[in-house]
Biopython code that builds the backbone (N, CA, C, O; Angstrom):
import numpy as np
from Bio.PDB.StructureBuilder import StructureBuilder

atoms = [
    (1, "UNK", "N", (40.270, 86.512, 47.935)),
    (1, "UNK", "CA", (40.896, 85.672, 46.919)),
    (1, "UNK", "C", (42.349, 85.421, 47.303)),
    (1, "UNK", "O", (43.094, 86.387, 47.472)),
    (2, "UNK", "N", (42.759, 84.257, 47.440)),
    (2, "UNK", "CA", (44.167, 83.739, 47.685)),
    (2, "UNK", "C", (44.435, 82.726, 46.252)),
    (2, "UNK", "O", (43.840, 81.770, 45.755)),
    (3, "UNK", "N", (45.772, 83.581, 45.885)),
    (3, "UNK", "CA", (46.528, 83.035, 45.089)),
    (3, "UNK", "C", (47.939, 82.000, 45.707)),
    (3, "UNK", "O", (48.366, 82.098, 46.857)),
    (4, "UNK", "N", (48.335, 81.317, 44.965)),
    (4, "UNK", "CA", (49.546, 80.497, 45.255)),
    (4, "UNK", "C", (50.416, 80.898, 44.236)),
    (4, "UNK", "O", (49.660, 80.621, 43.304)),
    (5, "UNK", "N", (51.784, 81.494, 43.488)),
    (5, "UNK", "CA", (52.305, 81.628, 42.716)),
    (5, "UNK", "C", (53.704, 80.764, 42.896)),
    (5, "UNK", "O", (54.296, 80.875, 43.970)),
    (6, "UNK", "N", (54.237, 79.918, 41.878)),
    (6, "UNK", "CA", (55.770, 79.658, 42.525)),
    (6, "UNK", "C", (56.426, 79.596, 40.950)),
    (6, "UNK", "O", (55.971, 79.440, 39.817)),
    (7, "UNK", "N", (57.143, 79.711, 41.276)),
    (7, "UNK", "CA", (58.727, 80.053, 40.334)),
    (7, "UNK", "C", (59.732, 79.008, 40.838)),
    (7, "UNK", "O", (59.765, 78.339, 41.870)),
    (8, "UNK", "N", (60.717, 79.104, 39.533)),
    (8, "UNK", "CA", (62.318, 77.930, 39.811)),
    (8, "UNK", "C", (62.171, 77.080, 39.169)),
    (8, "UNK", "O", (63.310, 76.664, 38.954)),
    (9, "UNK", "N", (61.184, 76.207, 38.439)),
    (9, "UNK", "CA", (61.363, 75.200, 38.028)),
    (9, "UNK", "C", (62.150, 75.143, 36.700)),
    (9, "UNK", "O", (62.120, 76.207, 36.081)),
    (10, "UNK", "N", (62.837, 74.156, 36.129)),
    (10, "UNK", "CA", (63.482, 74.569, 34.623)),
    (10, "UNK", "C", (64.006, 72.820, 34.550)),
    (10, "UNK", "O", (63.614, 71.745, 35.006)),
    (11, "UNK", "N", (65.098, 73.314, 33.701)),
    (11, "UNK", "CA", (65.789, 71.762, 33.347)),
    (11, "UNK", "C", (67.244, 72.100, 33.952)),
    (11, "UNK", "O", (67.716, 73.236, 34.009)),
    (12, "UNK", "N", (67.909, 70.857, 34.420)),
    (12, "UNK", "CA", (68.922, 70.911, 35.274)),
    (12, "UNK", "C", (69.614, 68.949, 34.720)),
    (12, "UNK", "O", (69.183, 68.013, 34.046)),
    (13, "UNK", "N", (70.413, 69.152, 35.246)),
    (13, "UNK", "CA", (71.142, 67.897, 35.062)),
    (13, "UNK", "C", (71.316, 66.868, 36.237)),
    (13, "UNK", "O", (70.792, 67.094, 37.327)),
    (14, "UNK", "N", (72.010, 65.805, 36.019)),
    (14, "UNK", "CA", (71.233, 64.816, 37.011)),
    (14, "UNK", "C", (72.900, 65.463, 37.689)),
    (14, "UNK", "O", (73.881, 65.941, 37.120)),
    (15, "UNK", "N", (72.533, 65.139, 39.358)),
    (15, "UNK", "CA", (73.568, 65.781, 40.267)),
    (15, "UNK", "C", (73.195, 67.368, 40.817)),
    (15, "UNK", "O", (73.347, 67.840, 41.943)),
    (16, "UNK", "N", (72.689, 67.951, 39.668)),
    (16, "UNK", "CA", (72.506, 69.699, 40.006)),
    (16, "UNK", "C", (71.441, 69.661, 40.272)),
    (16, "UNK", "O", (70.543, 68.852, 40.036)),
    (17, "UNK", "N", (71.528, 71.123, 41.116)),
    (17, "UNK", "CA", (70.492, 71.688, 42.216)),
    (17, "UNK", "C", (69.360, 72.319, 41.792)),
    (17, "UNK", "O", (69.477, 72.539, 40.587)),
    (18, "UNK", "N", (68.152, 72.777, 42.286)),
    (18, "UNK", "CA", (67.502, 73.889, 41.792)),
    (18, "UNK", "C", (66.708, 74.421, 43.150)),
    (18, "UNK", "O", (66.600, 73.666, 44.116)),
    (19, "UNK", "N", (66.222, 75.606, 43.168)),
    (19, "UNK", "CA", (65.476, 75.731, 44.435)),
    (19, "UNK", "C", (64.052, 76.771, 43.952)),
    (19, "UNK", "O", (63.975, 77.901, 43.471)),
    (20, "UNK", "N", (62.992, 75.696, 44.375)),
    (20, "UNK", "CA", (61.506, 76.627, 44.207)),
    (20, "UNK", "C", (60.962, 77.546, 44.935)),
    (20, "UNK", "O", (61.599, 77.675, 45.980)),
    (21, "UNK", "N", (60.165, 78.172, 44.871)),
    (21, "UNK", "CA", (59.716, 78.907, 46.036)),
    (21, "UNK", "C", (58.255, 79.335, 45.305)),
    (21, "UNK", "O", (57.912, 79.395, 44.124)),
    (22, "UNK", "N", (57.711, 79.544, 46.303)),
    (22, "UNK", "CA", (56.156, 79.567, 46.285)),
    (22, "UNK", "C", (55.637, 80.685, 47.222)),
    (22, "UNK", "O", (55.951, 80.603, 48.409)),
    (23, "UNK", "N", (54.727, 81.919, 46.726)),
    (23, "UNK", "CA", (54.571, 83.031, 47.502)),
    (23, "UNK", "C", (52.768, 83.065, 47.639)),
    (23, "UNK", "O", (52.054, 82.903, 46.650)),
    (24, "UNK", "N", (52.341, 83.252, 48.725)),
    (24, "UNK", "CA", (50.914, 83.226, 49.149)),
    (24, "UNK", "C", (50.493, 84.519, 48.946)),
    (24, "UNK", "O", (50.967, 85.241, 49.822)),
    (25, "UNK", "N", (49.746, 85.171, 48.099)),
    (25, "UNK", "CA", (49.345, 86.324, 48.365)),
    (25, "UNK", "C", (47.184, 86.517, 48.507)),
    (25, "UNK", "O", (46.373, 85.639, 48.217)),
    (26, "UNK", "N", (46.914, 87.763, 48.966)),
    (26, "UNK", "CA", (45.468, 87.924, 49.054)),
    (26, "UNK", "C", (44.931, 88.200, 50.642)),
    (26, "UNK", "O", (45.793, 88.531, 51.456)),
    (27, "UNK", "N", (43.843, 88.099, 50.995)),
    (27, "UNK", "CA", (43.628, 88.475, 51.837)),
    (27, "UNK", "C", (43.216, 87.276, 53.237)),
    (27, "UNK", "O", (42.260, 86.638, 53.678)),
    (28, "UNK", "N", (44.832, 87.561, 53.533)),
    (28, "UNK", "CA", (45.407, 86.441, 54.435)),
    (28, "UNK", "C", (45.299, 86.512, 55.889)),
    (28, "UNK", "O", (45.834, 87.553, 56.273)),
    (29, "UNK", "N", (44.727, 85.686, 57.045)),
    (29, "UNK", "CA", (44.671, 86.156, 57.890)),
    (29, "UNK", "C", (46.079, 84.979, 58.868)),
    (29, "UNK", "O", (46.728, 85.261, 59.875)),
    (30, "UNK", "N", (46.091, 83.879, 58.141)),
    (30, "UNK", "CA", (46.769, 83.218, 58.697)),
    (30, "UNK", "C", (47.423, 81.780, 57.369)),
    (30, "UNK", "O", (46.745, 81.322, 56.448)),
    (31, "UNK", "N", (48.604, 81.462, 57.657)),
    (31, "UNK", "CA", (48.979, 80.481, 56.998)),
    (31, "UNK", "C", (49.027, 78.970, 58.290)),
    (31, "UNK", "O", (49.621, 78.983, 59.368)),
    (32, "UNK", "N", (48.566, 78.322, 57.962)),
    (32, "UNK", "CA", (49.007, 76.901, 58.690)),
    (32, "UNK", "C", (50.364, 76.001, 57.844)),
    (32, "UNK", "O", (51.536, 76.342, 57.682)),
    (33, "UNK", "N", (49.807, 75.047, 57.516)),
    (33, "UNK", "CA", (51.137, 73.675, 57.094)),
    (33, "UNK", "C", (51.253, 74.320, 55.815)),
    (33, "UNK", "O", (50.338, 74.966, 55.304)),
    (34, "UNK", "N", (52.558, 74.112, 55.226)),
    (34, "UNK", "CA", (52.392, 74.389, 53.766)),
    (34, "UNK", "C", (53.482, 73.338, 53.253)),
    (34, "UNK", "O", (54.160, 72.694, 54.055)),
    (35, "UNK", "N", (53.608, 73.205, 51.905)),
    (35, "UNK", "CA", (54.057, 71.760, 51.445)),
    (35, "UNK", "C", (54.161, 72.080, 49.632)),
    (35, "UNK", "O", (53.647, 72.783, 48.761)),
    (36, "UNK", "N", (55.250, 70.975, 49.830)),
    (36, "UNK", "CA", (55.114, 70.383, 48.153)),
    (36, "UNK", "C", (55.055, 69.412, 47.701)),
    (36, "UNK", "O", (55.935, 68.621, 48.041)),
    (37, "UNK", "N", (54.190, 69.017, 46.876)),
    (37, "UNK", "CA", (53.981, 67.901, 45.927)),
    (37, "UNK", "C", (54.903, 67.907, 44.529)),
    (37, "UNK", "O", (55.687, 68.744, 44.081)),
    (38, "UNK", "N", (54.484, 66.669, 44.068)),
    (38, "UNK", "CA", (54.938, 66.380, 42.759)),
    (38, "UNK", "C", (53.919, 65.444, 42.144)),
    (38, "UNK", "O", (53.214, 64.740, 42.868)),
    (39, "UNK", "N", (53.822, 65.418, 40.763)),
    (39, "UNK", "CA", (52.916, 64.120, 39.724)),
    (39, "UNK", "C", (53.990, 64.306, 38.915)),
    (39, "UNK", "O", (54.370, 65.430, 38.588)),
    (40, "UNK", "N", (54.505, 63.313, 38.569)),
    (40, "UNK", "CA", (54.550, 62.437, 37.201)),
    (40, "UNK", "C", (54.100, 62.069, 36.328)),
    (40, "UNK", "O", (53.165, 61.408, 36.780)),
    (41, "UNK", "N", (54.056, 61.979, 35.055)),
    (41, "UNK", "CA", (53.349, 61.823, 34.108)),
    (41, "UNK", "C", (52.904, 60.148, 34.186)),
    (41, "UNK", "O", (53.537, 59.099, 34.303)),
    (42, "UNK", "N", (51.329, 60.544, 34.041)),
    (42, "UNK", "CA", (50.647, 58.675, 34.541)),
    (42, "UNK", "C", (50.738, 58.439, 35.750)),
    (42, "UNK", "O", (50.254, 57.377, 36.143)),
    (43, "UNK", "N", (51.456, 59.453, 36.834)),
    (43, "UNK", "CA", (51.190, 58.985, 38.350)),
    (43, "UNK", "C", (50.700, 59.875, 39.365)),
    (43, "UNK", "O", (50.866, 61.058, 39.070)),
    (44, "UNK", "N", (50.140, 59.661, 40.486)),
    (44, "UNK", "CA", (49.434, 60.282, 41.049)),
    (44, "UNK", "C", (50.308, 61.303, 41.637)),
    (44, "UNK", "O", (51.490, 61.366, 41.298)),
    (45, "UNK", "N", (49.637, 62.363, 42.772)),
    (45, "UNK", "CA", (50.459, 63.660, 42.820)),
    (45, "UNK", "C", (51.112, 63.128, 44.598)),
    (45, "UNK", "O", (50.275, 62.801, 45.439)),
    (46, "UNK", "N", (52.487, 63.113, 44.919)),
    (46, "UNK", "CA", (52.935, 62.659, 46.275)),
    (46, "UNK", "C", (53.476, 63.564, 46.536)),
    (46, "UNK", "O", (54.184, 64.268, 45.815)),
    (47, "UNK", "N", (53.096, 63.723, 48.113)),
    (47, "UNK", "CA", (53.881, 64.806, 48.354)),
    (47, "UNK", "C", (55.403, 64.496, 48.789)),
    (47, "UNK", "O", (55.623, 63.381, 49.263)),
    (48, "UNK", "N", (56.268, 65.240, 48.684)),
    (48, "UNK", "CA", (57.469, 65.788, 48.638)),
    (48, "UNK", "C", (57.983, 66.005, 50.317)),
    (48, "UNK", "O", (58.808, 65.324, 50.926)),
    (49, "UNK", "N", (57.278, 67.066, 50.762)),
    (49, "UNK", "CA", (58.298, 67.322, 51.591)),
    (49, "UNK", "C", (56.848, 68.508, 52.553)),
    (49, "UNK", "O", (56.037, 69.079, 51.823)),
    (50, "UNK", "N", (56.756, 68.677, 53.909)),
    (50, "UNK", "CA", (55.668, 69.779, 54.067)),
    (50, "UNK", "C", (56.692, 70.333, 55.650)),
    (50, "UNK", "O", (57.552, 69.717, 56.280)),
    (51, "UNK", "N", (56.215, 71.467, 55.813)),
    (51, "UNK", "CA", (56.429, 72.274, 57.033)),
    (51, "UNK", "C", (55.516, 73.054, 57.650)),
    (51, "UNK", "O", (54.751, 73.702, 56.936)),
    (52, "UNK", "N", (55.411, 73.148, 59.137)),
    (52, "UNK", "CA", (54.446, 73.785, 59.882)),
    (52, "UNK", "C", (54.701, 74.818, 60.193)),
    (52, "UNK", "O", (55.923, 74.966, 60.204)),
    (53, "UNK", "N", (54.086, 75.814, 60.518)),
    (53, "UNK", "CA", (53.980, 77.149, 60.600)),
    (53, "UNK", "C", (55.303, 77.344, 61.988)),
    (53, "UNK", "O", (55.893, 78.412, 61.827)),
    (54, "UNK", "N", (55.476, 77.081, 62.397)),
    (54, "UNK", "CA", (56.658, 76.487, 63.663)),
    (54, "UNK", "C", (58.026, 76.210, 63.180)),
    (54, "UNK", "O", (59.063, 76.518, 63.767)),
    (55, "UNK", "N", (57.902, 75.489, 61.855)),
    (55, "UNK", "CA", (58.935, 75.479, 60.915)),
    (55, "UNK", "C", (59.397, 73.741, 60.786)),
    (55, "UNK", "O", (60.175, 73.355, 59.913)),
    (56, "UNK", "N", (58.758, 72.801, 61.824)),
    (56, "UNK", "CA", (58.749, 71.312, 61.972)),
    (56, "UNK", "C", (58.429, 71.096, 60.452)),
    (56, "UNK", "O", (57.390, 71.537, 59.962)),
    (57, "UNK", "N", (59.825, 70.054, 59.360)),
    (57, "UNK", "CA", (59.801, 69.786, 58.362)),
    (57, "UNK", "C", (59.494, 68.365, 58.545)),
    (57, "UNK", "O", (59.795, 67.814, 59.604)),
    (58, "UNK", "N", (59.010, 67.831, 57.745)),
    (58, "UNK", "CA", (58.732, 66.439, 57.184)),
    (58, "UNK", "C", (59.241, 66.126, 55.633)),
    (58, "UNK", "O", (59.193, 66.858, 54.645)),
    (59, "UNK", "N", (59.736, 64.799, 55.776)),
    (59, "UNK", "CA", (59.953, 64.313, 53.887)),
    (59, "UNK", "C", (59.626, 62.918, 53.579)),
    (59, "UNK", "O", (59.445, 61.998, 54.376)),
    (60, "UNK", "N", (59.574, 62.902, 52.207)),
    (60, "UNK", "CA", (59.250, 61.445, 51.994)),
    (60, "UNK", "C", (60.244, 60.856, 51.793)),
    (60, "UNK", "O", (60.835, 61.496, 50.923)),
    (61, "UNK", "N", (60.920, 59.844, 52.117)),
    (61, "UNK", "CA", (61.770, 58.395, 51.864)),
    (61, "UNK", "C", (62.720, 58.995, 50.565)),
    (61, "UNK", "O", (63.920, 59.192, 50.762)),
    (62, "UNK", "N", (62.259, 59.203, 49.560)),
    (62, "UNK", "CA", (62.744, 59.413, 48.497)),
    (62, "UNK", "C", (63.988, 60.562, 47.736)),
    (62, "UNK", "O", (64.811, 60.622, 46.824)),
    (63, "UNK", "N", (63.355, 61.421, 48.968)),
    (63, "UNK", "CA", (64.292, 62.873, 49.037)),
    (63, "UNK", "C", (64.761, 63.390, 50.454)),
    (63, "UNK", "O", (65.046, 64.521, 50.848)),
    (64, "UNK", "N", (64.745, 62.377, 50.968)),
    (64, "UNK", "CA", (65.381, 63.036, 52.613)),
    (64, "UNK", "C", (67.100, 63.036, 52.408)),
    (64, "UNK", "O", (67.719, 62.232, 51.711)),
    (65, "UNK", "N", (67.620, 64.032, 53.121)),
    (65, "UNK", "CA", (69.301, 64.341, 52.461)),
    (65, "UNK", "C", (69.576, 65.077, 51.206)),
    (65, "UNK", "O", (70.686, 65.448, 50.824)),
    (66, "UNK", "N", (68.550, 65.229, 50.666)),
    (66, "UNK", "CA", (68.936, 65.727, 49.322)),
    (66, "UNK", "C", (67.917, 67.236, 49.210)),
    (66, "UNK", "O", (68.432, 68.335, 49.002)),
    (67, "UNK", "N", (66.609, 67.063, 49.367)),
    (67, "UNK", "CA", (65.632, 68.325, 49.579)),
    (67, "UNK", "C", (66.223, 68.793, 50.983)),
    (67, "UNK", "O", (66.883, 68.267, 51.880)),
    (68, "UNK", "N", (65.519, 70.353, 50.664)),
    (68, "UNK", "CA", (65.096, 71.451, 52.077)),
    (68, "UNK", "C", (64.266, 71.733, 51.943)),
    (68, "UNK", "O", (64.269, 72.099, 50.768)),
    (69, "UNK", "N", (62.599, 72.001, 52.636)),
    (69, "UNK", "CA", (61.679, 72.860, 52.836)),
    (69, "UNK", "C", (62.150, 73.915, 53.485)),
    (69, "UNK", "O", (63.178, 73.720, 54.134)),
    (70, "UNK", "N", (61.725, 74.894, 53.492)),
    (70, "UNK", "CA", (61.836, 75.903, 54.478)),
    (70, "UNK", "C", (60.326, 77.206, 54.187)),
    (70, "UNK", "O", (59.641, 76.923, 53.204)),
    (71, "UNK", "N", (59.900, 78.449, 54.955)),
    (71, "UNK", "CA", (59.288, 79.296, 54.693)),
    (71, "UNK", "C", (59.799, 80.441, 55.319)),
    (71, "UNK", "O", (60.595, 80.537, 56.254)),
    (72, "UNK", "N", (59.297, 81.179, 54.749)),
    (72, "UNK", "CA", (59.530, 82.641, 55.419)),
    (72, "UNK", "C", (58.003, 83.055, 55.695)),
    (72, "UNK", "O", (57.219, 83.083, 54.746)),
    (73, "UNK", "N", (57.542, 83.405, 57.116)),
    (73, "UNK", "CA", (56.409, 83.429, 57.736)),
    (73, "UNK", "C", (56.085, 85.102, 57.263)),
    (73, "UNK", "O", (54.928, 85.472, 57.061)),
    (74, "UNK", "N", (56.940, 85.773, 57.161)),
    (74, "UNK", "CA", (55.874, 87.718, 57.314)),
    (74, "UNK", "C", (56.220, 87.473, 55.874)),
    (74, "UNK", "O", (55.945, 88.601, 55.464)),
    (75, "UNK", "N", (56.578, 86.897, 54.923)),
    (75, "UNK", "CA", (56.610, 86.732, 53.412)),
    (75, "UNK", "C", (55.486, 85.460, 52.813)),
    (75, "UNK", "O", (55.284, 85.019, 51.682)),
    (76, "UNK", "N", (54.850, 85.114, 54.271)),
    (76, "UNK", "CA", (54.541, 83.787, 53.581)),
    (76, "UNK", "C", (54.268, 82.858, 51.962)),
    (76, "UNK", "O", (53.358, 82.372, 51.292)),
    (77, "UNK", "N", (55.609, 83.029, 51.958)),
    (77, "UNK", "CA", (56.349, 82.185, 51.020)),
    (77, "UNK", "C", (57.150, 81.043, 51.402)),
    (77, "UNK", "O", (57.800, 81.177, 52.438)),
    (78, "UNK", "N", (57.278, 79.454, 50.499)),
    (78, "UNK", "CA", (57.668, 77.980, 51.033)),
    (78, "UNK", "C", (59.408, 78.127, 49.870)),
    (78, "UNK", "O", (59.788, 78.798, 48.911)),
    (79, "UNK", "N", (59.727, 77.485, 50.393)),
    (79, "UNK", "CA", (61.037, 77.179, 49.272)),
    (79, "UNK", "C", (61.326, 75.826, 49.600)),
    (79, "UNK", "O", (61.114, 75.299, 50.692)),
    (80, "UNK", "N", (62.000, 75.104, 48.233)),
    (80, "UNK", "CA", (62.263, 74.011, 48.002)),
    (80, "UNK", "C", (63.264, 73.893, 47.716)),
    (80, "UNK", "O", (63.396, 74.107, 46.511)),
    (81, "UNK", "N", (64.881, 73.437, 48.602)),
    (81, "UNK", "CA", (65.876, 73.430, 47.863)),
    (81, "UNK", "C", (66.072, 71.896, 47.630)),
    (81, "UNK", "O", (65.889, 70.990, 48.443)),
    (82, "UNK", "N", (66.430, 71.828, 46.507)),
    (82, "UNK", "CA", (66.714, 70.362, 45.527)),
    (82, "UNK", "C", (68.129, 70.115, 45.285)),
    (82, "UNK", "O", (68.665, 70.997, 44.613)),
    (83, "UNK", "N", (68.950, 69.062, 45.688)),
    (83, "UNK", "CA", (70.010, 69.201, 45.467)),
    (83, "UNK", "C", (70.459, 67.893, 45.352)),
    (83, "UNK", "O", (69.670, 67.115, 45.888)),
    (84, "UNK", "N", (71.639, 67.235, 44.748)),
    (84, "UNK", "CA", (71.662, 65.742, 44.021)),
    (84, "UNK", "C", (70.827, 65.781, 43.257)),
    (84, "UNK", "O", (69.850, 65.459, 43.933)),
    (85, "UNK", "N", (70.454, 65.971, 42.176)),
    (85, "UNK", "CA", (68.521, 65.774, 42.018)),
    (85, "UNK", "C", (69.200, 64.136, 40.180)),
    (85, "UNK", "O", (70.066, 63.931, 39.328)),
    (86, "UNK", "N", (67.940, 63.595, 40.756)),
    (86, "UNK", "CA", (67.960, 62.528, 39.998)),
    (86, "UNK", "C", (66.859, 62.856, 38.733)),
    (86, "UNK", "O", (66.001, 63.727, 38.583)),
    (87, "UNK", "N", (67.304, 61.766, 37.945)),
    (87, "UNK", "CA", (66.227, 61.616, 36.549)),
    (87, "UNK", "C", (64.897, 61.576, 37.328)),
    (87, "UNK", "O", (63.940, 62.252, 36.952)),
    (88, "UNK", "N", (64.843, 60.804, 38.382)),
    (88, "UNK", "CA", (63.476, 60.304, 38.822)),
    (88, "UNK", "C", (62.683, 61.304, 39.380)),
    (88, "UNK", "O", (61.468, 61.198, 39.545)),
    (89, "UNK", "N", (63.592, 62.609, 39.772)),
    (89, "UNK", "CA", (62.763, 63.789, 40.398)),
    (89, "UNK", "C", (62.019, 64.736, 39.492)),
    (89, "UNK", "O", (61.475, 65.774, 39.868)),
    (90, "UNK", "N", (62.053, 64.221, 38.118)),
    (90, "UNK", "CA", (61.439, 64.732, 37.265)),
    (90, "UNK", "C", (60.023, 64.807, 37.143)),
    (90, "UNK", "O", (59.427, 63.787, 36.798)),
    (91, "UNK", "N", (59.363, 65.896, 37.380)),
    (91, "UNK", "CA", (57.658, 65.933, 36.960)),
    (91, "UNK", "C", (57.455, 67.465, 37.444)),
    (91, "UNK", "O", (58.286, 68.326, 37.734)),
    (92, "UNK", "N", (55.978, 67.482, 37.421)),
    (92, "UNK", "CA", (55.386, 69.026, 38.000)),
    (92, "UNK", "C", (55.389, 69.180, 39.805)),
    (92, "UNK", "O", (55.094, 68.455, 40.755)),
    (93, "UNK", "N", (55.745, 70.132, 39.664)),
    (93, "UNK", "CA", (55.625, 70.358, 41.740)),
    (93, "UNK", "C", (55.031, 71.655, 41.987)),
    (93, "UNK", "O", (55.137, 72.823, 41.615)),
    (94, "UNK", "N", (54.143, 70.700, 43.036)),
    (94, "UNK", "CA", (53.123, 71.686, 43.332)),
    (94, "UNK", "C", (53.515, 72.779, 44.353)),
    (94, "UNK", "O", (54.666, 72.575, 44.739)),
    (95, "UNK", "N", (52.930, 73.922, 44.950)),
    (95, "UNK", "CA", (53.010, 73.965, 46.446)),
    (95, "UNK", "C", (51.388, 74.523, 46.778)),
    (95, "UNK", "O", (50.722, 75.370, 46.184)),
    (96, "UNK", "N", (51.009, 73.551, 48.158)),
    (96, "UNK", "CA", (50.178, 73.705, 49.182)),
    (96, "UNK", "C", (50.525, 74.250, 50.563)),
    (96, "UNK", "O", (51.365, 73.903, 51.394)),
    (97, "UNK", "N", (49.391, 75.442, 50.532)),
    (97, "UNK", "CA", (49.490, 76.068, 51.907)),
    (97, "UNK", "C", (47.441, 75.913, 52.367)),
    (97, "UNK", "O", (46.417, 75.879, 51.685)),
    (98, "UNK", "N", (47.706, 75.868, 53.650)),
    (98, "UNK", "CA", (46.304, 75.925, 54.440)),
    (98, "UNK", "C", (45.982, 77.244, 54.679)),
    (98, "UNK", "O", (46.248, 77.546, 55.842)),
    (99, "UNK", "N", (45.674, 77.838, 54.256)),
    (99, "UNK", "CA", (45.350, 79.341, 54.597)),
    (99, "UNK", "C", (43.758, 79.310, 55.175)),
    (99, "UNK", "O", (42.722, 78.739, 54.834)),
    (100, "UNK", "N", (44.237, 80.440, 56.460)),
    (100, "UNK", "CA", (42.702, 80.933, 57.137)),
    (100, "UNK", "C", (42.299, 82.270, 56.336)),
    (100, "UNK", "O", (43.139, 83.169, 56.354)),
    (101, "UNK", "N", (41.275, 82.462, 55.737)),
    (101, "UNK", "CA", (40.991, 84.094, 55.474)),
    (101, "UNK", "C", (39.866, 84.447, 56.598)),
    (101, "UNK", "O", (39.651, 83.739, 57.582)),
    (102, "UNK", "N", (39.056, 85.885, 56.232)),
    (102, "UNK", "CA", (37.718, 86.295, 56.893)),
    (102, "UNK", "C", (36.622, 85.161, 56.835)),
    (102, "UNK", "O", (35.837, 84.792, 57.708)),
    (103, "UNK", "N", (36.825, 84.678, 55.418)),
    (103, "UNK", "CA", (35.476, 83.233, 55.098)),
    (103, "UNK", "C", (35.446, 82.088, 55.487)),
    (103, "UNK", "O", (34.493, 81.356, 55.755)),
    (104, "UNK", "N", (36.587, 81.920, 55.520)),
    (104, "UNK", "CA", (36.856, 80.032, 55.887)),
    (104, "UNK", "C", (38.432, 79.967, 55.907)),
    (104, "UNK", "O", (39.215, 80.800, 55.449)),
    (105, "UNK", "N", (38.747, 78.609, 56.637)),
    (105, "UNK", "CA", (40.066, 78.564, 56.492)),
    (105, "UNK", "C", (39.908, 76.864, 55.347)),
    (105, "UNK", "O", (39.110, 75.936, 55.483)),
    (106, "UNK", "N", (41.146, 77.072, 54.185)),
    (106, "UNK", "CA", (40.802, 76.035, 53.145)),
    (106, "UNK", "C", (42.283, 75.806, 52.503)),
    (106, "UNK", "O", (43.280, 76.525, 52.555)),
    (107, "UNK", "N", (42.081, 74.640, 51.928)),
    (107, "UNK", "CA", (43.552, 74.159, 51.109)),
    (107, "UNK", "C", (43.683, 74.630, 49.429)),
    (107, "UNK", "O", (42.975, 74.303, 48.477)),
    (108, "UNK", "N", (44.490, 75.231, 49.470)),
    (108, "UNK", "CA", (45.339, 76.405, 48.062)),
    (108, "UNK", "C", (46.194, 75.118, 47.758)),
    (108, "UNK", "O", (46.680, 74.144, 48.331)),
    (109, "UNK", "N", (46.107, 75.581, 46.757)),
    (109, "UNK", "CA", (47.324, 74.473, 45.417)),
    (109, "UNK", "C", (47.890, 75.718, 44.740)),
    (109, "UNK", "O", (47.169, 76.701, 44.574)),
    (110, "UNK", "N", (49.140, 75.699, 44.353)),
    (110, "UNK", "CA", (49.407, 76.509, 43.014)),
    (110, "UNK", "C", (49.427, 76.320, 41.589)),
    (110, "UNK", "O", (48.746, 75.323, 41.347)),
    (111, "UNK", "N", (49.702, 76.614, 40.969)),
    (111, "UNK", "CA", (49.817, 76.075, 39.467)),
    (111, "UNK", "C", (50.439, 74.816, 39.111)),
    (111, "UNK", "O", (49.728, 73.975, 38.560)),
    (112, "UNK", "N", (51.786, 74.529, 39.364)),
    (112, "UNK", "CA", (52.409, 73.921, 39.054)),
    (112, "UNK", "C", (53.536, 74.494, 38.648)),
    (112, "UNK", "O", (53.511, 75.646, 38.215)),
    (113, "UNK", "N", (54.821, 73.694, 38.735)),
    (113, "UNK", "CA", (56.243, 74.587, 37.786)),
    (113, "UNK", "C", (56.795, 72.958, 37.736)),
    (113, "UNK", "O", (56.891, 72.083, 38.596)),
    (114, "UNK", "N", (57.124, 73.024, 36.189)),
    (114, "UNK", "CA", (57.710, 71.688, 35.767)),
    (114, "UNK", "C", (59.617, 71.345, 36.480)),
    (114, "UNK", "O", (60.356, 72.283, 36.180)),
    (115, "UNK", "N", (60.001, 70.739, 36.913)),
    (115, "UNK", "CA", (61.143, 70.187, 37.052)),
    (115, "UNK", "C", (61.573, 69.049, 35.538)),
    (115, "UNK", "O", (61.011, 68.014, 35.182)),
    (116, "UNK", "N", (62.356, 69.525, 35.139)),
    (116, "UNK", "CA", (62.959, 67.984, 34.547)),
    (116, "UNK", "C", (64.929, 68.296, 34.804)),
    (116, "UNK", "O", (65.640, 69.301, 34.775)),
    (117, "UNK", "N", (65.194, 66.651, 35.069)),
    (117, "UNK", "CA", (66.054, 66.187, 35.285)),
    (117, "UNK", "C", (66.566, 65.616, 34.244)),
    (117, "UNK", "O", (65.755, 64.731, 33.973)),
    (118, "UNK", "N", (67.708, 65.557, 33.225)),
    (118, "UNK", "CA", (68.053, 65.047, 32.224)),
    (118, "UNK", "C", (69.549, 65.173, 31.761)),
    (118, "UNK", "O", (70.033, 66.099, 32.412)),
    (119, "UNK", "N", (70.276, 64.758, 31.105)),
    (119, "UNK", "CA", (71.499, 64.858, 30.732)),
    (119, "UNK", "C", (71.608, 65.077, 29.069)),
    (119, "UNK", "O", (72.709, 65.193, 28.532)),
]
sb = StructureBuilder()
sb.init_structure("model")
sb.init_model(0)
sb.init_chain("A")
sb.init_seg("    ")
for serial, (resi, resn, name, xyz) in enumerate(atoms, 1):
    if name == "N":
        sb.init_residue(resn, " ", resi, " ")
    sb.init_atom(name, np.array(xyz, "f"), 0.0, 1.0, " ", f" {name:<3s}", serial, name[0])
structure = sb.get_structure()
């Protein structure tokens, strides 16, 4: 059983920072890409921002300069630092990791942790 747990999300103001982080636990034999999403209320879920086990980050258009991905590999745990953050970065964010176990290797989602942006 692999869990995804992440923490950080809250309410913040438009300009201020916040930073998520997301911890993989269970019986892990390997992590591959791991990543974060976001949905909006009424919109579909996009991802954000993802990194490879190597540490090669990717972002979308929307938050490049302003996000950090990063992980810590013997913690495998993802973090999200958010910084400028706009009204528009407001919704739920996910985090996805590819995990291999003994059974299969398969794609984990976590719960969700709400962001809102507001003044």
């Amino acid at each position: 059983q692999v869990q995804l747990v992440e923490s950080g999300g809250g309410l913040v103001q438009p300009g201020g920072s916040l930073r998520l982080s997301c911890a993989a636990s269970g019986s892990i034999l390997r992590v591959y890409d791991m990543a974060w999403y976001r949905q909006a209320p009424g919109e579909l879920r996009d991802v954000v921002a993802t990194v490879t086990s190597g540490g090669s980050a990717d972002y979308a258009d929307s938050v490049k300069g302003r996000f950090t991905i990063s992980r810590d590999n013997p913690k495998n745990t993802v973090y999200l630092q958010m910084n400028s953050l706009k009204p528009e970065d407001t919704a739920v964010y996910y985090c996805y990791a590819r995990i291999r176990t003994v059974q299969a290797t398969s794609n984990y989602w976590g719960q969700g942790t709400q962001v809102t942006v507001s003044s």
